[in-house]
N, C-alpha and C positions, 0 to 999 in steps of 0.2 A: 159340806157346803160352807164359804167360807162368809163371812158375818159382813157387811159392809159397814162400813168406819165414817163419818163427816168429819170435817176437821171445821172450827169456823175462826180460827186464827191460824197465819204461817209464823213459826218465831223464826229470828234471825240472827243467824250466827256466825260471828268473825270467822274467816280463811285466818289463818298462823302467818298468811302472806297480806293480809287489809294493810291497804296504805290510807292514810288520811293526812291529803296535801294540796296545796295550791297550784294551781296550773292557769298560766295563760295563752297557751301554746299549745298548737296539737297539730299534726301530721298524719294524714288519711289515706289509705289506698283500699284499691279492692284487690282482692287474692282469690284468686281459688283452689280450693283445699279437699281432696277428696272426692272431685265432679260438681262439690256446691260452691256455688260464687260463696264469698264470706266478706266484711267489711274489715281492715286492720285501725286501726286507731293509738297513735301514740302522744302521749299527755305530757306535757312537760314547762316550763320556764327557764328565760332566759336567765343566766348567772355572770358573775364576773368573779372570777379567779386571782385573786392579789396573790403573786408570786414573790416578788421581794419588793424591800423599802431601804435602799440609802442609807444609813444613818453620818450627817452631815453638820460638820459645824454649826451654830444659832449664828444667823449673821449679823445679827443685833444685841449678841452676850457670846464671847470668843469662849468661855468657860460652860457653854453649854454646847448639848447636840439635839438634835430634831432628825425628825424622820423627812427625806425628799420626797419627790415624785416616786414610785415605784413601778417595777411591772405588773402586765397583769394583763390576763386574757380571757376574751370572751368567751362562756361556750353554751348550750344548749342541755339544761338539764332532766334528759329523760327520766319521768318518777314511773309511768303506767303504761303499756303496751294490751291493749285488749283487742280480742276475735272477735266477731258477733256474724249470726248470720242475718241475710239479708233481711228478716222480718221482725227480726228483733232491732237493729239498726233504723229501720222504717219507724217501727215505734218509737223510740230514744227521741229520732229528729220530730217526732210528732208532738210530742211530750216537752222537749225545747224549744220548740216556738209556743207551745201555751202556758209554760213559766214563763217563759222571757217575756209574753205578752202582758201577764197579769202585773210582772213585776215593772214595764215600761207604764203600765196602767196605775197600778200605785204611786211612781214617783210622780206622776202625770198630779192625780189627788192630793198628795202633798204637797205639791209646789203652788198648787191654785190654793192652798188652806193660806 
C-alpha cells in the first residue's frame, strides 16, 4: 500500500531555457493540435537595427569627421513563443484583467494622494 505524501509548498524551478525580458508586443492565434483547440502566443518588441553610419567630414572643423545619418531597419523582436490550452489561456486572461485592474486602481490612489 503506497503511503500518501501532502506537499503544502510547490518550489519553482528555472527551464535552462527561462527568458526574463520585456515585451510590448504580442501576436495571438488559435491552433489545433492533436484534436484539442490550443491558444499560440508570441511575445515580442519592436527594435531598430542600425546597419551602417557614414563617416563624413565635420562641416564645422574640415580636420574632423562625424558620423551621418545612417541605415537602419525596422524589425520585430520575437523573445517567447508559448502553447496553452484552452483553460489555462481562460485563466492567464482572468488573472490579467484583475492585475491590470488592481494596478489601474493604485495609480487611480496615488494620483488622488
Amino acid at each position: 500500500m503506497s503511503e500518501k505524501i501532502t506537499i503544502h509548498e510547490l518550489q519553482h524551478r528555472r527551464s535552462s531555457v527561462f527568458i526574463d525580458e520585456f515585451v510590448d508586443r504580442y501576436s495571438a492565434m488559435s491552433i489545433s493540435w492533436n484534436g484539442d483547440e490550443r491558444l499560440h502566443v508570441t511575445f515580442g518588441r519592436d527594435s531598430l537595427e542600425v546597419i551602417s553610419e557614414p563617416i563624413i567630414p565635420d562641416p564645422e572643423n574640415t580636420k574632423k569627421a562625424i558620423l551621418g545619418s545612417g541605415r537602419s531597419a525596422p524589425y520585430r523582436n520575437d523573445v517567447a513563443a508559448l502553447t496553452m490550452p484552452l483553460d489555462v489561456a481562460e485563466k492567464l486572461a482572468l488573472t490579467l484583467l484583475k492585475m491590470v485592474e488592481n494596478a489601474r486602481n493604485r495609480q487611480h490612489v496615488e494620483s488622488d494622494a
